[in-house]
C-alpha positions in Angstrom: 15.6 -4.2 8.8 13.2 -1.1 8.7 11.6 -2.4 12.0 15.3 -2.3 13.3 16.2 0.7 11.7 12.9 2.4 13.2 13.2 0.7 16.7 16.6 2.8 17.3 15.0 6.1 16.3 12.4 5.6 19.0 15.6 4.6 21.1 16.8 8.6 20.3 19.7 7.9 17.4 19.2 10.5 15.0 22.0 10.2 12.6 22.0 7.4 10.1 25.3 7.0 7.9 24.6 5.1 4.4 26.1 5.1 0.9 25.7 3.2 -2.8 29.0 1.3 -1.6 27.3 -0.6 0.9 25.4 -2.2 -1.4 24.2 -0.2 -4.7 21.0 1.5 -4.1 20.1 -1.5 -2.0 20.9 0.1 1.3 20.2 3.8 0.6 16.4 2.4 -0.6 16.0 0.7 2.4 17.2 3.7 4.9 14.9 6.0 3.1 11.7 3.8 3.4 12.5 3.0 7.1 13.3 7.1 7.7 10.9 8.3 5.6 8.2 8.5 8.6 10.9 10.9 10.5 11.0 13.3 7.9 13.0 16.3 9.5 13.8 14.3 12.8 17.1 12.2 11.5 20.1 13.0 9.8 21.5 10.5 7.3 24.7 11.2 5.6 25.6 9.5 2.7 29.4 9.4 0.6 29.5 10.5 -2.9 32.3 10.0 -5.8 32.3 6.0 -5.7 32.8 4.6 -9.2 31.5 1.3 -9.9 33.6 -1.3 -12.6 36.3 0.7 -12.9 40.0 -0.5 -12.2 
């Protein structure tokens, strides 16, 4: 998935949309590591407020 997630920023996409939801800290982890070469070249967003075992 980082190869995938990479391969699209060479393609020009520069904003990346994550959050714990999608799976916790899983996914957000895995964004950063792929991004983290593109430092100040991407925007990723994220969603904030999710509780977890609650309801």
């Amino acid at each position: 998935m980082i190869e995938l997630i990479r391969s699209a920023v060479k393609l020009g996409i520069t904003f990346f949309d994550t959050a714990e939801i999608y799976g916790p800290y899983v996914n957000e982890e895995l964004v950063g590591e792929a991004l983290e070469p593109y430092e100040g070249k991407v925007v990723i967003a994220t969603k904030f407020g999710v509780a977890f075992g609650y309801g």
